[in-house]
C-alpha positions as CSV (number, residue, x, y, z in Angstrom):
1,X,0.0,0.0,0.0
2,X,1.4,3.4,-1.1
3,X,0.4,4.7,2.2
4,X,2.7,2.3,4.1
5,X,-0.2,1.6,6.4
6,X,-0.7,-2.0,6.9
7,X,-3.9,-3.2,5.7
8,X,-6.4,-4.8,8.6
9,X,-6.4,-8.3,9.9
10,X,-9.5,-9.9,8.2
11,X,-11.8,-11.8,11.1
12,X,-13.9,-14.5,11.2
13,X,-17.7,-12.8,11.1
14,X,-20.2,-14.1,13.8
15,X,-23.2,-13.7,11.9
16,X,-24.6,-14.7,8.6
17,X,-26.6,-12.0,6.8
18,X,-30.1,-13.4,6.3
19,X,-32.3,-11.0,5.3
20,X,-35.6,-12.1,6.0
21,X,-38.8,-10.8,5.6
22,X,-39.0,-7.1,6.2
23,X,-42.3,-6.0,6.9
24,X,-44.0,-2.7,5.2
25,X,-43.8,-0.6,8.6
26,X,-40.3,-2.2,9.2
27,X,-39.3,-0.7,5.8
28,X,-41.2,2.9,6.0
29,X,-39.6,3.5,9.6
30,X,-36.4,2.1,8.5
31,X,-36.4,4.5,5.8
32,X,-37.3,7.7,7.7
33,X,-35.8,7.3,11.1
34,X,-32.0,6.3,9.9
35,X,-31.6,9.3,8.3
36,X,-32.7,10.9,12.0
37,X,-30.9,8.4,14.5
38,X,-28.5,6.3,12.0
39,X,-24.9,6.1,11.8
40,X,-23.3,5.2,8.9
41,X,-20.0,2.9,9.2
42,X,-16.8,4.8,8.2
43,X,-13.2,4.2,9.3
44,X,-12.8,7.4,11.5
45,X,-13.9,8.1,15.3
46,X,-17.0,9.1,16.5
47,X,-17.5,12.5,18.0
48,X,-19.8,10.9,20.3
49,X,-20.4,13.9,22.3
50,X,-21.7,15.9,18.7
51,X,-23.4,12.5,17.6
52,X,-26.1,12.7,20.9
53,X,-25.8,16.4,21.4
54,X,-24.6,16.4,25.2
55,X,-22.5,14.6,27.6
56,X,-23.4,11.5,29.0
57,X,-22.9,7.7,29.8
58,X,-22.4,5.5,26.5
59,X,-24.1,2.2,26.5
60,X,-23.0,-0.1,23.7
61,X,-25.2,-2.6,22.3
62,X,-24.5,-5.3,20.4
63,X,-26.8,-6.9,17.9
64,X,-30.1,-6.1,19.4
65,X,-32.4,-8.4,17.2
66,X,-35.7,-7.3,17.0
67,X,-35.1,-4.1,19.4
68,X,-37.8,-4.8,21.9
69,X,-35.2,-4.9,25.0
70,X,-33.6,-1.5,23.9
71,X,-36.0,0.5,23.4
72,X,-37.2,-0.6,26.8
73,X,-33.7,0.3,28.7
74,X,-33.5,3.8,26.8
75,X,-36.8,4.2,27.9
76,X,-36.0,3.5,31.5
77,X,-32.5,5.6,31.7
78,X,-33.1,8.7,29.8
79,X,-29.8,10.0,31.1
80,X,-27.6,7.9,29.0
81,X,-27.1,7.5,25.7
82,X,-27.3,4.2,23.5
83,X,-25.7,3.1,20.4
84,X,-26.9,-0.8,19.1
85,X,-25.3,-2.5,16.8
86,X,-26.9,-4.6,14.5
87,X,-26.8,-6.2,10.8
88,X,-30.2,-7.3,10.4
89,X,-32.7,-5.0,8.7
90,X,-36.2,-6.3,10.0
91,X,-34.5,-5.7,13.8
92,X,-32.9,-2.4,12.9
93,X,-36.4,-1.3,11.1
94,X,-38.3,-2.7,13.9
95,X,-36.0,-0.6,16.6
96,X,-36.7,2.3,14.4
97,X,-40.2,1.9,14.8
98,X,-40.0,1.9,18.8
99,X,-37.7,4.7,18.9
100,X,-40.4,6.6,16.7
101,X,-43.5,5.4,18.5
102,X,-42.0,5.8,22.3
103,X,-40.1,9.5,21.6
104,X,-36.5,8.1,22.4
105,X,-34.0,10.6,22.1
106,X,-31.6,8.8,23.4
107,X,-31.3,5.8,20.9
108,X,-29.1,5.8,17.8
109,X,-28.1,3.0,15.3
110,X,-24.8,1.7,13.3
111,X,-26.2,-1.5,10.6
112,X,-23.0,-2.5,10.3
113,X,-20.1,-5.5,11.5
114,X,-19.9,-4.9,15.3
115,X,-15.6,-5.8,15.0
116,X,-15.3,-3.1,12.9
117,X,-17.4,-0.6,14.5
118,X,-15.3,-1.2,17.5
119,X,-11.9,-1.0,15.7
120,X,-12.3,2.1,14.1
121,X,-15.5,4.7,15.0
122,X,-15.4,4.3,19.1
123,X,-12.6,5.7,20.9
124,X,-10.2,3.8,23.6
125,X,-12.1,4.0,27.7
126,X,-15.5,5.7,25.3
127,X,-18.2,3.5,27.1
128,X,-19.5,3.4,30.1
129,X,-21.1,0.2,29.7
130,X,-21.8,-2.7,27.0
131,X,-24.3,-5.2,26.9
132,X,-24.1,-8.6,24.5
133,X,-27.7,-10.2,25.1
134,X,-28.2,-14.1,23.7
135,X,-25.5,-13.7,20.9
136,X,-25.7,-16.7,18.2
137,X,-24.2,-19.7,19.9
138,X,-23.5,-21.5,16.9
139,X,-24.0,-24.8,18.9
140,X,-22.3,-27.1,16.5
141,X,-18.7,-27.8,17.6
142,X,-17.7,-26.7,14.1
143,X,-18.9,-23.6,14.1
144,X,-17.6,-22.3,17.7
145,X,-15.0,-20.2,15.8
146,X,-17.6,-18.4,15.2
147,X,-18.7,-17.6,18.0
148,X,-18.5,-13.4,19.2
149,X,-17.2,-13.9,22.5
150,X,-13.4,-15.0,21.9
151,X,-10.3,-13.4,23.5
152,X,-9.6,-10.7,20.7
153,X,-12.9,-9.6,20.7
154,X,-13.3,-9.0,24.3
155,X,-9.9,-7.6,24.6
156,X,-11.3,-5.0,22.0
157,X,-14.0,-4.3,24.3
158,X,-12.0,-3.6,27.4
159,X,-9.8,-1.5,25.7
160,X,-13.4,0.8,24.6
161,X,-14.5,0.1,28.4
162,X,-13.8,3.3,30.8
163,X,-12.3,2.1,33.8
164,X,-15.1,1.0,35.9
165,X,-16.9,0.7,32.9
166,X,-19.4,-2.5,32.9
167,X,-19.3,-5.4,30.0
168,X,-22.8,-7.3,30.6
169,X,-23.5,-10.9,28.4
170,X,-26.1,-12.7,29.1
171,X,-27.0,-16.5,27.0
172,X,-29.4,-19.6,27.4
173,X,-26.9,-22.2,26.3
174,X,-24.9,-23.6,29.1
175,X,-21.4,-24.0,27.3
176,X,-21.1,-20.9,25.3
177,X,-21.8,-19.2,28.9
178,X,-18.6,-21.8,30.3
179,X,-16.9,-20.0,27.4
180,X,-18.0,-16.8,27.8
181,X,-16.7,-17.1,31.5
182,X,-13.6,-18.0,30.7
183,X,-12.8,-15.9,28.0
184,X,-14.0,-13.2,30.1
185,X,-11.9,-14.5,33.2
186,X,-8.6,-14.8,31.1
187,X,-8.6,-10.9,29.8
188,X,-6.3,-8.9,32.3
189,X,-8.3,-5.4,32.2
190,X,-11.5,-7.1,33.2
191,X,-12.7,-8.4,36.4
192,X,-15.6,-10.2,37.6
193,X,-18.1,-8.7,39.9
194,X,-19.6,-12.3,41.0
195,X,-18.1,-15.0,42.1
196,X,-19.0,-16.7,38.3
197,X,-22.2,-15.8,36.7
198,X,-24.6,-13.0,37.9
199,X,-27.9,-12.5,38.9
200,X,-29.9,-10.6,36.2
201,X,-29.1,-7.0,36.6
202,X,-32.3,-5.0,37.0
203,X,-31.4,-2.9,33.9
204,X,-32.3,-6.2,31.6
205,X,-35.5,-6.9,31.7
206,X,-36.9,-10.4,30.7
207,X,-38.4,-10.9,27.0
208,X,-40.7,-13.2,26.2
209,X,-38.7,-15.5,24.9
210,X,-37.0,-15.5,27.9
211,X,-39.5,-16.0,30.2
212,X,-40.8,-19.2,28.0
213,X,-38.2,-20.7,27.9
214,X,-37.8,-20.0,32.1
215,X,-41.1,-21.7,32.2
216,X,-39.9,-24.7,30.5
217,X,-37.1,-25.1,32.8
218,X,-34.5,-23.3,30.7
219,X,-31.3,-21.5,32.1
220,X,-30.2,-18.3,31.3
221,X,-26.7,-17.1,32.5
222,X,-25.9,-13.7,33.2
223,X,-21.9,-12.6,33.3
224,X,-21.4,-8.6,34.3
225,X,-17.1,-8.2,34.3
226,X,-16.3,-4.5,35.0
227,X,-12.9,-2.8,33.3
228,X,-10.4,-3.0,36.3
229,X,-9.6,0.9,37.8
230,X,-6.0,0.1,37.9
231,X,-6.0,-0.7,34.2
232,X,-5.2,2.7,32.4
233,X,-1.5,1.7,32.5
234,X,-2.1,-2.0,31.3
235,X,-3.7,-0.7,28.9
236,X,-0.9,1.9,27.4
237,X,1.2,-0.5,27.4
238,X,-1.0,-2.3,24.6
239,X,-2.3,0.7,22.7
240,X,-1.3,0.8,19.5
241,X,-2.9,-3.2,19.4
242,X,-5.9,-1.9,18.7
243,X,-5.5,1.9,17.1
């Protein structure tokens, strides 16, 4: 490259782009409201102060499905700010149309590769908090590679975490939640705040889906790590990893 900067490290994607069947109101408020609350990808940092018009805590969220749990947490905590992630259009149309119908002013959306989002629009200790809710466990042994949760990816996440910043996952299978807890465990910035997995924080409420599958004797595992306060220095000494 005539540049001399060295091109990026490709990465295995943890999703499959299936587009599915977007609905007419999915595609009218998908339409209107991303040109009001949408972020398009581009390889440069986000001004995140200009892209929600004031100062406040940034809550990450990544890939939010259908939207119903977001909207309902921006609703709840109008004093911070959220920015979900997503690839899907039915789920970002469908968050649109929340967003539209409930007055958030809080919400706003990137449709775009969560790895790369991370990489190259948010800046290093920019989040005060990120929430990864019943990510694809690609159950087949196989297919774990694919799998979000894997020690460069959350060490991508720390490194965006504040100190004292929060990473929350939750899952309902059992072994990508051993894995998650591991992976979790193993990255030095990071530290649990339960002895393993966590009771559901209040600030997730229960979907039905969720609450099903409770019913039918289901497990869902909770895992809330925190960036370490001591870690500005550990992290320094690993910045340009991630730049």
């Amino acid at each position: 490259m005539g540049s001399g900067t060295a091109p990026r490290a490709r990465h295995i994607r943890s999703f499959v782009r299936r587009q599915g069947r977007v609905s007419n109101a999915q595609q009218r408020y998908h339409q209107e409201m991303m040109a009001k609350i949408g972020v398009p990808y581009a390889a440069a940092r986000l001004d995140l102060d200009m892209l929600f018009g004031r100062v406040a805590p940034r809550i990450l969220e990544i890939g939010f499905g259908m939207g119903e749990t977001s909207a309902a947490i921006a609703a709840l905590h109008p004093g911070n700010d959220y920015l979900g992630i997503e690839v899907h259009t039915p789920g970002v149309g469908s968050l649109c149309k929340l967003v539209a119908e409930r007055g958030l002013h809080n919400q706003r959306i990137v449709q775009h590769d969560a790895v790369e989002v991370l990489r190259d629009m948010l800046p290093p200790a920019s989040l005060a908090g990120v929430h990864i809710f019943f990510p694809d466990p690609w159950p087949k042994l196989r297919h774990h590679k694919r799998r979000l949760l894997q020690a460069p990816f959350v060490a991508l996440l720390a490194s965006r975490l504040q100190p004292g910043g929060y990473l929350h996952c939750a899952t309902d299978w059992e072994d990508y939640a051993q894995q998650m807890l591991a992976v979790l465990s193993a990255e030095t910035l990071l530290e649990n705040t339960a002895s393993g997995y966590a009771p559901r924080p209040e600030h997730r409420p229960q979907t039905r889906f969720e609450q099903r599958g409770r019913r039918l004797g289901h497990g869902v595992w909770d895992l809330v790590f925190r960036r370490r306060l001591d870690s500005l220095q550990a992290e320094n000494d690993r910045q340009d990893e991630f730049a």
